[in-house]
CHARMM-style PDB file with segment names, atoms N, HN, CA, C and O in Angstrom:
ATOM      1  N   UNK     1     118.768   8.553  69.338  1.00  0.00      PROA
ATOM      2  CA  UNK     1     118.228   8.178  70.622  1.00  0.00      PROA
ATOM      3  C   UNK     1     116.893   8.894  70.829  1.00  0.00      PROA
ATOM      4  O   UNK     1     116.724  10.094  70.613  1.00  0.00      PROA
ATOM      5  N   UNK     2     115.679   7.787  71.401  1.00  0.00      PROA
ATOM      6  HN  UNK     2     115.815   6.812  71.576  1.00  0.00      PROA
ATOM      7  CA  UNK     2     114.547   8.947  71.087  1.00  0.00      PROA
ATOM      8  C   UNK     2     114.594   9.726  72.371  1.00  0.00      PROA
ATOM      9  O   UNK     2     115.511   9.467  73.150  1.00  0.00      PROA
ATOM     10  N   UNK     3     113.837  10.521  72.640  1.00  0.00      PROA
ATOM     11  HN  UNK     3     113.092  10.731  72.006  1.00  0.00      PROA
ATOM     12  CA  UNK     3     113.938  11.402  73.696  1.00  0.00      PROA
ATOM     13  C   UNK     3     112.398  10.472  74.559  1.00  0.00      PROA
ATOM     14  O   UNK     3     111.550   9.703  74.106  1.00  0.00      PROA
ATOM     15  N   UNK     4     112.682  11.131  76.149  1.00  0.00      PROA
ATOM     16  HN  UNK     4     113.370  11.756  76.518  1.00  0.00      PROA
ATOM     17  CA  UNK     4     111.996  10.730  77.130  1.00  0.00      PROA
ATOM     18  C   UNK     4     110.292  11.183  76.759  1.00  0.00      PROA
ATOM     19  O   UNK     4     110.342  12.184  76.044  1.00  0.00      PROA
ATOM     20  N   UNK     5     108.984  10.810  76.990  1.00  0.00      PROA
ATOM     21  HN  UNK     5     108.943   9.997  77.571  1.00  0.00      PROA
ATOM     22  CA  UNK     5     107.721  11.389  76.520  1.00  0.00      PROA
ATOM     23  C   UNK     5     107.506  12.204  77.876  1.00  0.00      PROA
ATOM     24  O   UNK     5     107.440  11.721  79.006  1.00  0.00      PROA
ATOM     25  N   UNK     6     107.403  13.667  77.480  1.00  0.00      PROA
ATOM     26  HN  UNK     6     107.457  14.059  76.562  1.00  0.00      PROA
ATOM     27  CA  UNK     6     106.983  14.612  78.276  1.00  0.00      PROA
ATOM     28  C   UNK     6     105.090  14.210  78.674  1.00  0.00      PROA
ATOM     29  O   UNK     6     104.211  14.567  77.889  1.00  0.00      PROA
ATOM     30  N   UNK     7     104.874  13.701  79.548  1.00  0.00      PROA
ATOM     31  HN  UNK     7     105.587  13.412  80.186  1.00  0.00      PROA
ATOM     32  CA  UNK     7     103.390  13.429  80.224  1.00  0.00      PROA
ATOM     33  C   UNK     7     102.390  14.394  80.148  1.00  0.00      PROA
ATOM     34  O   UNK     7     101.376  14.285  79.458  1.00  0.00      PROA
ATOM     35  N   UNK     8     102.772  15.646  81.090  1.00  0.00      PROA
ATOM     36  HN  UNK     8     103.595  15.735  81.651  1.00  0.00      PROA
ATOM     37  CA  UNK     8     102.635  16.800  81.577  1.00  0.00      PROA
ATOM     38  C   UNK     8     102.219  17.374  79.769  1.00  0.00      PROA
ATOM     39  O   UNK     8     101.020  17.364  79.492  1.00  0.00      PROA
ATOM     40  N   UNK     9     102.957  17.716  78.944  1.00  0.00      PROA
ATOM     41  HN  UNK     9     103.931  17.725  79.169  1.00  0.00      PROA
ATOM     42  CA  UNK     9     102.888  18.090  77.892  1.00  0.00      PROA
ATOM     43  C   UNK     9     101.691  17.753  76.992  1.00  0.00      PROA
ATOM     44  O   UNK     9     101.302  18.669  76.268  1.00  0.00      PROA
ATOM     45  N   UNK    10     101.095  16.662  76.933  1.00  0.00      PROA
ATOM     46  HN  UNK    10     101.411  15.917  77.522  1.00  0.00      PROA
ATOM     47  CA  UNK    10     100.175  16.003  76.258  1.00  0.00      PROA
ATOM     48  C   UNK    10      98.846  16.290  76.605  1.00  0.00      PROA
ATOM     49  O   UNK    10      98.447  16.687  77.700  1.00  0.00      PROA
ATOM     50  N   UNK    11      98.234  16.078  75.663  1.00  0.00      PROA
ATOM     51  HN  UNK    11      98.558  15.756  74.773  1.00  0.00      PROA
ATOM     52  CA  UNK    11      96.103  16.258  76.108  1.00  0.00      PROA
ATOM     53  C   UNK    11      95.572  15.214  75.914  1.00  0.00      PROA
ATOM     54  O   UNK    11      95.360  14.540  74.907  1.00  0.00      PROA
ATOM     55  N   UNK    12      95.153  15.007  78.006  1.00  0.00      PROA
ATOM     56  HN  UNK    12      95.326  15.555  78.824  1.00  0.00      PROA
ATOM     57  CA  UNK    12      94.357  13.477  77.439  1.00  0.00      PROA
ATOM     58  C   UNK    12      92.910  13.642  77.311  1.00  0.00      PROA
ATOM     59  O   UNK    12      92.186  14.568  77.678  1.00  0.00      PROA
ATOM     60  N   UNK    13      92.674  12.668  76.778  1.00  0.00      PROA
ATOM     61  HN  UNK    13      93.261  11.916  76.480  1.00  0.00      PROA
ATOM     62  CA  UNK    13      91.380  12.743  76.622  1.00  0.00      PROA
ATOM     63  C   UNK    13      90.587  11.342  76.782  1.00  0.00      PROA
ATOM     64  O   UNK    13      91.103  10.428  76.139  1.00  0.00      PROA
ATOM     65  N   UNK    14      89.533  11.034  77.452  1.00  0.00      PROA
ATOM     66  HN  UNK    14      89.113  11.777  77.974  1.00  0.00      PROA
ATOM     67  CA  UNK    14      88.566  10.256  77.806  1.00  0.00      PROA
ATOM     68  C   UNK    14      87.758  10.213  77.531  1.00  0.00      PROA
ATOM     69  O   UNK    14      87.252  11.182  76.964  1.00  0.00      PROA
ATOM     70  N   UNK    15      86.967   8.877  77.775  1.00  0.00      PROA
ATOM     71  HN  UNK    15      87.378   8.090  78.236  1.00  0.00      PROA
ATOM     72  CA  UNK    15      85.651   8.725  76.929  1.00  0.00      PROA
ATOM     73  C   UNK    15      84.441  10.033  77.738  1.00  0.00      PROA
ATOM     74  O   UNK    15      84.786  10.718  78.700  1.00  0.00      PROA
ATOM     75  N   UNK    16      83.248  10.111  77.171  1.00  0.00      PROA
ATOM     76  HN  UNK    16      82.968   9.555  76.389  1.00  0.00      PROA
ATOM     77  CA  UNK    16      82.499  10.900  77.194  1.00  0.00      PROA
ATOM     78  C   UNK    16      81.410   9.748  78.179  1.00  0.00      PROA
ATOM     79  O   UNK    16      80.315  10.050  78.654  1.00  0.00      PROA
ATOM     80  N   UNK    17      82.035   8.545  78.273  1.00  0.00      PROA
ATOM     81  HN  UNK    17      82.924   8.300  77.888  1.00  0.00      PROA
ATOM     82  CA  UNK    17      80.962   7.916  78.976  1.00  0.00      PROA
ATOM     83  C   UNK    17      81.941   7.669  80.567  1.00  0.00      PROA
ATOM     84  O   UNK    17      81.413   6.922  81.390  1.00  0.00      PROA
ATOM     85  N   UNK    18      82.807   8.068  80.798  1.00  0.00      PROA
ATOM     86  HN  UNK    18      83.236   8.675  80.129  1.00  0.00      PROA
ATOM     87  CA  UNK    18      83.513   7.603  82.209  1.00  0.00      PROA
ATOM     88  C   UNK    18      82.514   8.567  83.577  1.00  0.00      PROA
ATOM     89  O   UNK    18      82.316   8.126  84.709  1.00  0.00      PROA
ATOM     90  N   UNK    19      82.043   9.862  83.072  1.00  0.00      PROA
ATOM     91  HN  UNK    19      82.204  10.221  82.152  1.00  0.00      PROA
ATOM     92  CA  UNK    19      81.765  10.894  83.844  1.00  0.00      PROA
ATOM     93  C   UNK    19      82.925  11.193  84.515  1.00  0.00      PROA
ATOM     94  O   UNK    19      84.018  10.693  84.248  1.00  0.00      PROA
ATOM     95  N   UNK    20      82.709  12.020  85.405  1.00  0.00      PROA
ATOM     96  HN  UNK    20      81.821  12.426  85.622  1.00  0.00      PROA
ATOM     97  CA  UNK    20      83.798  12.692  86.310  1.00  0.00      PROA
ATOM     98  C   UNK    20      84.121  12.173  87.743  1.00  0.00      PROA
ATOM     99  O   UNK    20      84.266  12.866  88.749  1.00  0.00      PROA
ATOM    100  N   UNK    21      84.236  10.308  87.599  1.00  0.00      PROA
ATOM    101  HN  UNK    21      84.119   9.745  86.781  1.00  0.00      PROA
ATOM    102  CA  UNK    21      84.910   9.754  88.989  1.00  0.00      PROA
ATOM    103  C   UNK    21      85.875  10.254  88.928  1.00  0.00      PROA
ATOM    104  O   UNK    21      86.160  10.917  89.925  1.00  0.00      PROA
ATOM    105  N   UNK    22      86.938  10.236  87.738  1.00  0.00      PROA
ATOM    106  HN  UNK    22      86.706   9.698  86.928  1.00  0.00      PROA
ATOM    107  CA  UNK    22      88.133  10.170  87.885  1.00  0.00      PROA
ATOM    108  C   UNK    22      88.954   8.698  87.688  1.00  0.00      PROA
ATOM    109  O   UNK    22      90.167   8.611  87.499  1.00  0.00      PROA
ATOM    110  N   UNK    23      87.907   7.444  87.788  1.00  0.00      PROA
ATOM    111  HN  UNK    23      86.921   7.515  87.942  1.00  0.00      PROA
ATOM    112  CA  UNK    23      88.252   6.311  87.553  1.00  0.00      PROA
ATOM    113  C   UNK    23      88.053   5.549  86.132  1.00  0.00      PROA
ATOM    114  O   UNK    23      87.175   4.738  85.840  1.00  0.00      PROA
ATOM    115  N   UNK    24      89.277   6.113  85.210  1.00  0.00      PROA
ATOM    116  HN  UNK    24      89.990   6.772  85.447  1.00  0.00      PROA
ATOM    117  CA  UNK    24      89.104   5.491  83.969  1.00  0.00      PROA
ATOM    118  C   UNK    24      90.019   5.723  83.678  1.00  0.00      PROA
ATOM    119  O   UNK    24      90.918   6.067  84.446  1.00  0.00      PROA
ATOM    120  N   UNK    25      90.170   5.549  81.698  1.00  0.00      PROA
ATOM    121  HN  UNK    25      89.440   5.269  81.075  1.00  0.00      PROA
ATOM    122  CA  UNK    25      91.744   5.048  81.131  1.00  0.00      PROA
ATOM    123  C   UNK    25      91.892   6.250  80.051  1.00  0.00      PROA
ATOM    124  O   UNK    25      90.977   6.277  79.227  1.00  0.00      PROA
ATOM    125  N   UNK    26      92.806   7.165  79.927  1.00  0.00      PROA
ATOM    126  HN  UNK    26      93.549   7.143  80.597  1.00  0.00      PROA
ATOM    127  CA  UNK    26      92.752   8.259  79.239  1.00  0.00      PROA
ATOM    128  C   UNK    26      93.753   7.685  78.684  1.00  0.00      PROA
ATOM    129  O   UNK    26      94.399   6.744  79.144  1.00  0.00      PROA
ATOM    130  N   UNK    27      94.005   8.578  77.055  1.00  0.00      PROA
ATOM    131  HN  UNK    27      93.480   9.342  76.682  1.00  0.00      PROA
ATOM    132  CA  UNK    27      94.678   8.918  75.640  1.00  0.00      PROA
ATOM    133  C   UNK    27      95.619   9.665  75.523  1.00  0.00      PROA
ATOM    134  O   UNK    27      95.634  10.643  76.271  1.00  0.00      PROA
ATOM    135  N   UNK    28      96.178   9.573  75.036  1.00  0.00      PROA
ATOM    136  HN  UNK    28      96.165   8.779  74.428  1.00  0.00      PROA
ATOM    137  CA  UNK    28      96.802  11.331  74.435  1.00  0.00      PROA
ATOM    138  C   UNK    28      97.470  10.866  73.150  1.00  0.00      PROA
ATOM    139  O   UNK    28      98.067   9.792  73.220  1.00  0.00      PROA
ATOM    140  N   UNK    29      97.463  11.438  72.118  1.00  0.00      PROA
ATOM    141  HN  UNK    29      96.978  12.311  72.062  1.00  0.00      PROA
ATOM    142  CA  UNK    29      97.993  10.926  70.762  1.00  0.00      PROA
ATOM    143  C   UNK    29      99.813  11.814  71.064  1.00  0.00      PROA
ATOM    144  O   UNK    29     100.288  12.645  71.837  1.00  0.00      PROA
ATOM    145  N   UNK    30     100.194  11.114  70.100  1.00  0.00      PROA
ATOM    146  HN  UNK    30      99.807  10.439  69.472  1.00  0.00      PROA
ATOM    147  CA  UNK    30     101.938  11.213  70.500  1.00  0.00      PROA
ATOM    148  C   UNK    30     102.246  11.351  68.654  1.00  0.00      PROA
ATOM    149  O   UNK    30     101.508  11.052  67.715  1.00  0.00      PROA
ATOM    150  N   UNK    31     103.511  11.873  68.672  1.00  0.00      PROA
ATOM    151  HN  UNK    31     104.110  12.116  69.434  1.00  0.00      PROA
ATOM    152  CA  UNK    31     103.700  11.415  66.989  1.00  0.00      PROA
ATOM    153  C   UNK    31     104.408   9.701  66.483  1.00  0.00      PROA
ATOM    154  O   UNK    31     104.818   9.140  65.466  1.00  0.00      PROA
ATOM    155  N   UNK    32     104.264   9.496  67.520  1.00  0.00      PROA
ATOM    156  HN  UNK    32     103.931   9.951  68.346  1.00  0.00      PROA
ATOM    157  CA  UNK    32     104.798   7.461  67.418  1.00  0.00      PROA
ATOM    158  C   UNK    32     103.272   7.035  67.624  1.00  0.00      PROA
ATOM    159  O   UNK    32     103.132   5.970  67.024  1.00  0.00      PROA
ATOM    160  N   UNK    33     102.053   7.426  68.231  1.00  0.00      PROA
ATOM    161  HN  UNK    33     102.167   8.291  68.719  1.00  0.00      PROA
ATOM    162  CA  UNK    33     101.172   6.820  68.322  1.00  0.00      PROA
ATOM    163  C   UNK    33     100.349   7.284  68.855  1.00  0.00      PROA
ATOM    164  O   UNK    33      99.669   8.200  68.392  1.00  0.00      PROA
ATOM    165  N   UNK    34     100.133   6.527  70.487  1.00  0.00      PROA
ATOM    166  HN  UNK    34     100.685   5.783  70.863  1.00  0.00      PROA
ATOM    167  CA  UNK    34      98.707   6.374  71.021  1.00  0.00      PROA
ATOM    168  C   UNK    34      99.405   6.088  72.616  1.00  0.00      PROA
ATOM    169  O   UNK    34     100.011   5.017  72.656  1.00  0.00      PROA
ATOM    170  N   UNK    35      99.408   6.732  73.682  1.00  0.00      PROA
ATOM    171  HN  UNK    35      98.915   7.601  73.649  1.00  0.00      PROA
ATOM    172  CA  UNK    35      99.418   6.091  74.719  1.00  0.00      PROA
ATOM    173  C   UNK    35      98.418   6.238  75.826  1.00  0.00      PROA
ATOM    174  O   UNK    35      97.592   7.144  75.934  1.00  0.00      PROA
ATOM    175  N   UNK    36      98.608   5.203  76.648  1.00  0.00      PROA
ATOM    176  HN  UNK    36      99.279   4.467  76.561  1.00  0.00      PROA
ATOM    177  CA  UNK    36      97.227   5.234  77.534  1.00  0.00      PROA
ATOM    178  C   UNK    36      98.023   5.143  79.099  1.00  0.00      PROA
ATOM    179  O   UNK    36      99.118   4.788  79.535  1.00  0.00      PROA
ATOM    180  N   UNK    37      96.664   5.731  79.650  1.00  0.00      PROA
ATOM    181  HN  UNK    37      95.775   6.020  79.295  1.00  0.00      PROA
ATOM    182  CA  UNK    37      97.054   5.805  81.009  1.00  0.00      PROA
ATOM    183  C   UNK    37      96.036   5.861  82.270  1.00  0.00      PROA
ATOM    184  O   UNK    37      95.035   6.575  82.216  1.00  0.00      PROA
ATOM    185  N   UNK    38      96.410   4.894  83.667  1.00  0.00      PROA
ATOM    186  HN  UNK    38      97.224   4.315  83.711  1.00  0.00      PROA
ATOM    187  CA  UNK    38      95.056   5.329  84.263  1.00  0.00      PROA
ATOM    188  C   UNK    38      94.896   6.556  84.956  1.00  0.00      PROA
ATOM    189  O   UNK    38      95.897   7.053  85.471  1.00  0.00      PROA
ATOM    190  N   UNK    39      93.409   7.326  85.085  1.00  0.00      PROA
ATOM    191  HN  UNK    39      92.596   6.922  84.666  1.00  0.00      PROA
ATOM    192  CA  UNK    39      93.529   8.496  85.378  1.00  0.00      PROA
ATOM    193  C   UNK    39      93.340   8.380  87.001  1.00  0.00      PROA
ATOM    194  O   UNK    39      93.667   9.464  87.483  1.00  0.00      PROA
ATOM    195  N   UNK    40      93.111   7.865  87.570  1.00  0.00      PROA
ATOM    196  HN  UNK    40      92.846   6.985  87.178  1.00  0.00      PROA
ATOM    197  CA  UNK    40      93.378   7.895  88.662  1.00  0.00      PROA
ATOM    198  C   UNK    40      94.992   8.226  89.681  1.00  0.00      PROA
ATOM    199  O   UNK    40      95.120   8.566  90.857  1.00  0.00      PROA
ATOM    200  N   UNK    41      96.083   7.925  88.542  1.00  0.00      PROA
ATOM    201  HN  UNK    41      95.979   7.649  87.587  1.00  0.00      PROA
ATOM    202  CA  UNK    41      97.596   7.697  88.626  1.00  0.00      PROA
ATOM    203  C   UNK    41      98.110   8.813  87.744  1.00  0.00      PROA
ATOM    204  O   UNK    41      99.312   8.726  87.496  1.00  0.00      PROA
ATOM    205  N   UNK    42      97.429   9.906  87.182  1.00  0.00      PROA
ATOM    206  HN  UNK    42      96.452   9.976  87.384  1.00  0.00      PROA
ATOM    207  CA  UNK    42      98.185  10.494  86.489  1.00  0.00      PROA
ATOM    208  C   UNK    42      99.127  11.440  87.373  1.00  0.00      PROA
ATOM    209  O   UNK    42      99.311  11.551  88.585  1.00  0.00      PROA
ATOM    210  N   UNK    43      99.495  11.894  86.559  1.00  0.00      PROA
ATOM    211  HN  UNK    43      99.345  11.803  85.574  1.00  0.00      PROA
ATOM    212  CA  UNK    43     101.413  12.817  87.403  1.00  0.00      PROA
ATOM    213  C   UNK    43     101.858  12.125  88.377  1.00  0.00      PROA
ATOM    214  O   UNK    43     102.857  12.507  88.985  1.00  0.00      PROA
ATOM    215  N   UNK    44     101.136  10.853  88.749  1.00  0.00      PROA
ATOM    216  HN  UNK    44     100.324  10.542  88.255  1.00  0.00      PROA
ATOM    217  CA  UNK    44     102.181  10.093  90.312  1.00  0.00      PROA
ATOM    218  C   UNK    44     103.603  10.543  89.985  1.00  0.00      PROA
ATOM    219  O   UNK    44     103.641  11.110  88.893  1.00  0.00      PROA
ATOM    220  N   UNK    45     104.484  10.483  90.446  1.00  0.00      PROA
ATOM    221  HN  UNK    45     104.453  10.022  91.333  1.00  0.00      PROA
ATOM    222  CA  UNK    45     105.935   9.566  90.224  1.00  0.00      PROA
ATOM    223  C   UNK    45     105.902   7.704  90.082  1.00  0.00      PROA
ATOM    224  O   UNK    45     105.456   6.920  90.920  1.00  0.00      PROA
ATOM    225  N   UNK    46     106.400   7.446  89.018  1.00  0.00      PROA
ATOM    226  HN  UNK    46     106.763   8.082  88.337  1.00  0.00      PROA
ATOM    227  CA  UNK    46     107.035   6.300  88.466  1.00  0.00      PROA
ATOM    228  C   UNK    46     105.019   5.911  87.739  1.00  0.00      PROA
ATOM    229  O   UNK    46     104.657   4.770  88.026  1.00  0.00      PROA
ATOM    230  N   UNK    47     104.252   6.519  87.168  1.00  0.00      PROA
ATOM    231  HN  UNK    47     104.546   7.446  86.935  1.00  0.00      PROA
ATOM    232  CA  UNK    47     103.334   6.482  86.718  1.00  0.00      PROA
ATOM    233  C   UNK    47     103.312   5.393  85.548  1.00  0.00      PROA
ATOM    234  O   UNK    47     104.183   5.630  84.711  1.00  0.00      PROA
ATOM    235  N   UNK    48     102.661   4.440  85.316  1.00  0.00      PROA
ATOM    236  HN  UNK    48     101.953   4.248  85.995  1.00  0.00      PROA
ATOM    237  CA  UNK    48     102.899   3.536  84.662  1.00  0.00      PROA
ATOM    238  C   UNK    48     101.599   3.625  82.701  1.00  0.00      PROA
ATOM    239  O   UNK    48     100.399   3.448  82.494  1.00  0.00      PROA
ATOM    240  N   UNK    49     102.747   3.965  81.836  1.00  0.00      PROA
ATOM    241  HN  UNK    49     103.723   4.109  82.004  1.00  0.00      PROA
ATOM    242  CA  UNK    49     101.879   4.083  81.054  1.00  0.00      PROA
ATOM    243  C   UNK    49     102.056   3.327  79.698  1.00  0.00      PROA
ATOM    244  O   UNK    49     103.214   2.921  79.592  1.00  0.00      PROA
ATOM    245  N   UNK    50     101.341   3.042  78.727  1.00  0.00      PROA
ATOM    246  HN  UNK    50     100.401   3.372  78.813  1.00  0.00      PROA
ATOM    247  CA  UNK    50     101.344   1.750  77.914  1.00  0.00      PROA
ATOM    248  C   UNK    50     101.141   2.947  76.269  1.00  0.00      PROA
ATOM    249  O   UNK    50     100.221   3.675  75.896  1.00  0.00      PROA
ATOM    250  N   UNK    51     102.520   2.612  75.686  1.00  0.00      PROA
ATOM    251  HN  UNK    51     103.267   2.020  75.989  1.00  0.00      PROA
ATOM    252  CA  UNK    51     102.421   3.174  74.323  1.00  0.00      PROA
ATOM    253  C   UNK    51     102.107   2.142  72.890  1.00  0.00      PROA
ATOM    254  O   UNK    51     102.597   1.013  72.883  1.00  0.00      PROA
ATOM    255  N   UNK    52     101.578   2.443  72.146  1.00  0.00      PROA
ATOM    256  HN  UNK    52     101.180   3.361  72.151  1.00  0.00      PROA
ATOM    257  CA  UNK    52     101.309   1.941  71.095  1.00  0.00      PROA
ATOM    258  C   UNK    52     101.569   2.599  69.616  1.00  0.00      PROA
ATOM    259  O   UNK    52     101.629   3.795  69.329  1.00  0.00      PROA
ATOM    260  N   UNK    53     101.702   1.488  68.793  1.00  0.00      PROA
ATOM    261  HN  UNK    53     101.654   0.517  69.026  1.00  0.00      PROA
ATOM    262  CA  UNK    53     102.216   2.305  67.335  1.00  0.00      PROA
ATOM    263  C   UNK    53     100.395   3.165  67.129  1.00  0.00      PROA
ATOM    264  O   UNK    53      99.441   3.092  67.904  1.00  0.00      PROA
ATOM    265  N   UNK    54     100.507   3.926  65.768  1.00  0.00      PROA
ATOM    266  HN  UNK    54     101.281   3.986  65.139  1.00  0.00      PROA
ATOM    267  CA  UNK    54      99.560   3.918  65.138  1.00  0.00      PROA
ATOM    268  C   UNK    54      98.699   2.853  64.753  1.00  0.00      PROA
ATOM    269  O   UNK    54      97.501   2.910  65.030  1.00  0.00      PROA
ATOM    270  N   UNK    55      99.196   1.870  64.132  1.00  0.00      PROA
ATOM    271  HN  UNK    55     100.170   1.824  63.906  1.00  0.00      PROA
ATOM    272  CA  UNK    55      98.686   0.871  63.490  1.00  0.00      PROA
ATOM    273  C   UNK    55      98.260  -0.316  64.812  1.00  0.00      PROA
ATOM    274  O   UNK    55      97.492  -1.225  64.496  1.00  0.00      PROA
ATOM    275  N   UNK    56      98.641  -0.272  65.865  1.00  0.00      PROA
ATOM    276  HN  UNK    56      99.264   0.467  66.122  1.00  0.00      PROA
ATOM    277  CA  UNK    56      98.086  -0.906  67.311  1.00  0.00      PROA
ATOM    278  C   UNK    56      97.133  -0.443  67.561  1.00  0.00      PROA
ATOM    279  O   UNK    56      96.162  -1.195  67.482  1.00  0.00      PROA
ATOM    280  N   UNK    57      96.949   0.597  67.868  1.00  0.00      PROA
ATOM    281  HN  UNK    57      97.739   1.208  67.932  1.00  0.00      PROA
ATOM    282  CA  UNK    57      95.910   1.887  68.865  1.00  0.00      PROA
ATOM    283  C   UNK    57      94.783   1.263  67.045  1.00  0.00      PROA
ATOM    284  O   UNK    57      93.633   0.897  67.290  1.00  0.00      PROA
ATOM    285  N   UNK    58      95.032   1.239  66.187  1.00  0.00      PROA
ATOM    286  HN  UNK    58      95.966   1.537  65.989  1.00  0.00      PROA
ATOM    287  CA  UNK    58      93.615   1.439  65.434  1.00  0.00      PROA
ATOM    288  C   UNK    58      93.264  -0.213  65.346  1.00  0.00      PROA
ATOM    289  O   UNK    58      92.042  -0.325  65.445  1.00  0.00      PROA
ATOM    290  N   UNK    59      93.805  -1.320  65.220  1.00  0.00      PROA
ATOM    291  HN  UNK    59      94.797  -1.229  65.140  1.00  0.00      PROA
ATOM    292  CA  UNK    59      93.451  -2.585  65.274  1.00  0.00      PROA
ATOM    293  C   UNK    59      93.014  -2.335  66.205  1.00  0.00      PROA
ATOM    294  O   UNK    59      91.877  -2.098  65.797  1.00  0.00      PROA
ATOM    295  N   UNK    60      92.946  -2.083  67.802  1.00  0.00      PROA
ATOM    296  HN  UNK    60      93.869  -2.276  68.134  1.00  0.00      PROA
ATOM    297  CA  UNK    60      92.426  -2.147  68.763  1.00  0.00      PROA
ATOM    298  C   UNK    60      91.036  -1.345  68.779  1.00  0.00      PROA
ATOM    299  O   UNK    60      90.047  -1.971  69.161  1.00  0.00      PROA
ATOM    300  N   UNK    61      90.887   0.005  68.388  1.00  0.00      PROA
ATOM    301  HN  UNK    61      91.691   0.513  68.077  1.00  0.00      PROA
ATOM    302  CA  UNK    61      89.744   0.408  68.390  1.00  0.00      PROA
ATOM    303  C   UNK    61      88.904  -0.882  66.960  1.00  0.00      PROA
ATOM    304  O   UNK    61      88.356  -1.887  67.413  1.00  0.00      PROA
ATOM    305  N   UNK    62      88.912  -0.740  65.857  1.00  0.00      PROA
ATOM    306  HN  UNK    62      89.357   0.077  65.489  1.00  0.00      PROA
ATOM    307  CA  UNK    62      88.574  -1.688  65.003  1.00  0.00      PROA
ATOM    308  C   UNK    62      87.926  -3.022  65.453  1.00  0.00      PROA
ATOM    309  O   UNK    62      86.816  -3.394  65.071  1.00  0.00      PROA
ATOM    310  N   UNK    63      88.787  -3.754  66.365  1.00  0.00      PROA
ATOM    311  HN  UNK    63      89.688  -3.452  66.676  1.00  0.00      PROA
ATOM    312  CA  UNK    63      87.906  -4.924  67.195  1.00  0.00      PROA
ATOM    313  C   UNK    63      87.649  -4.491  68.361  1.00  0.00      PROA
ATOM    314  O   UNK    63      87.723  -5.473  69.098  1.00  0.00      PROA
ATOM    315  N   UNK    64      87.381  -3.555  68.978  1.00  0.00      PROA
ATOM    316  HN  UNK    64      87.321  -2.757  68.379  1.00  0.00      PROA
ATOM    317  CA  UNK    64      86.018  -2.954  69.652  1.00  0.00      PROA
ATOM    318  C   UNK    64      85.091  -2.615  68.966  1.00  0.00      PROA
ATOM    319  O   UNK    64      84.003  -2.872  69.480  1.00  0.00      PROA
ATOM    320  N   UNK    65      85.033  -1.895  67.518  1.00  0.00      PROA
ATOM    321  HN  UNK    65      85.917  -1.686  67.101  1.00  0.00      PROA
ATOM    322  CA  UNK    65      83.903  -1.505  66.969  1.00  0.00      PROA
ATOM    323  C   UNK    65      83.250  -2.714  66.628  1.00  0.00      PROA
ATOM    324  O   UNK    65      82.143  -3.100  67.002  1.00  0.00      PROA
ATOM    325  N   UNK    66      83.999  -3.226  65.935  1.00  0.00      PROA
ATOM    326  HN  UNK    66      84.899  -2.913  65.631  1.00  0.00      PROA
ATOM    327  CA  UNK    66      83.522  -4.830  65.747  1.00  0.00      PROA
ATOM    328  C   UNK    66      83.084  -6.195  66.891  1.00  0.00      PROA
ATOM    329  O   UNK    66      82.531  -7.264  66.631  1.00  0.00      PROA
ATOM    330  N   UNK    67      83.512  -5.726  68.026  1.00  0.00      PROA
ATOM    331  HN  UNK    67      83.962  -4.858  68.237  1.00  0.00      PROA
ATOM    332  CA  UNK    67      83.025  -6.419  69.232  1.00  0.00      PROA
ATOM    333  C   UNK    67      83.806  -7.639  69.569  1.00  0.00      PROA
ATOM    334  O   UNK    67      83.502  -8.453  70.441  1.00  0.00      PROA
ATOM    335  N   UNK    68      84.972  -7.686  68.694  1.00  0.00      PROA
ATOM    336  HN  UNK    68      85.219  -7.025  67.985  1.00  0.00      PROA
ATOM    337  CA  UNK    68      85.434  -8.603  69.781  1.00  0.00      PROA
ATOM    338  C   UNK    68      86.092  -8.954  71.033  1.00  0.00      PROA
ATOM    339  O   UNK    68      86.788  -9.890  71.426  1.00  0.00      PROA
ATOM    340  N   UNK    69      85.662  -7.955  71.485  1.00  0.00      PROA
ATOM    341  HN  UNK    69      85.097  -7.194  71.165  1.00  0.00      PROA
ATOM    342  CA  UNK    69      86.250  -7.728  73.030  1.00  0.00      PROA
ATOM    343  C   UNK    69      84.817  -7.805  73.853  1.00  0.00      PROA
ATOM    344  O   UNK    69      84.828  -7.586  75.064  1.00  0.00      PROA
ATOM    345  N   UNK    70      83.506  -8.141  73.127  1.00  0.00      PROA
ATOM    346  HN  UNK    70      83.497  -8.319  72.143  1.00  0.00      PROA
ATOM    347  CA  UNK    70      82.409  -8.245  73.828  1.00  0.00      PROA
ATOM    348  C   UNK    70      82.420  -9.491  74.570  1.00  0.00      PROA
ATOM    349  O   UNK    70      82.867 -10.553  74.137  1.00  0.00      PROA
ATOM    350  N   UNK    71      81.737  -9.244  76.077  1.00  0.00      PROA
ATOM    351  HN  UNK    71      81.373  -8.381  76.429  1.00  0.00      PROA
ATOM    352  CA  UNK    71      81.776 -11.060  76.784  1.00  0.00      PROA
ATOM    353  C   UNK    71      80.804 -11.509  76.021  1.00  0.00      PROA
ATOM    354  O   UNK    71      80.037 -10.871  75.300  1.00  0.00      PROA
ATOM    355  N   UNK    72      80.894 -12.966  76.271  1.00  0.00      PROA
ATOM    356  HN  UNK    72      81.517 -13.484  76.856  1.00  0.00      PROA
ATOM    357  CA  UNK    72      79.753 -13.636  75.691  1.00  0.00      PROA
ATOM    358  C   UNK    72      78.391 -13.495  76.465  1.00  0.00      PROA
ATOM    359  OT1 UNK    72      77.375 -14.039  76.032  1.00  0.00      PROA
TER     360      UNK     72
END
């Protein structure tokens, strides 16, 4: 049974381009992966956060580097 992900425990980290609103989407690497979260909501109660394998979290950066997530 896996165990619950301690939040609190983890180091997130954000882009270097958000500055310091406070309004953006932070990281923290896990040993299953990659999860994300908004920083505006962090430590709420019932905080809503989105995990990914390894192999997710890097296809995803990969077609950003590559741009396909650019608008037209």
């Amino acid at each position: 049974m896996e165990q619950p992900l301690d939040l609190a425990s983890l180091r997130w980290f954000k882009s270097s381009y958000s500055g310091d609103q406070g309004a953006c989407v932070e990281i923290a690497h896990t040993p299953a992966g990659v999860v994300v979260r908004d920083s505006k909501q962090n430590d709420q109660p019932g905080q809503q956060i989105f995990q990914f394998t390894g192999a997710e979290w890097q296809a995803f950066v990969d077609g950003a580097r590559n741009g396909e997530f650019d608008l037209p």
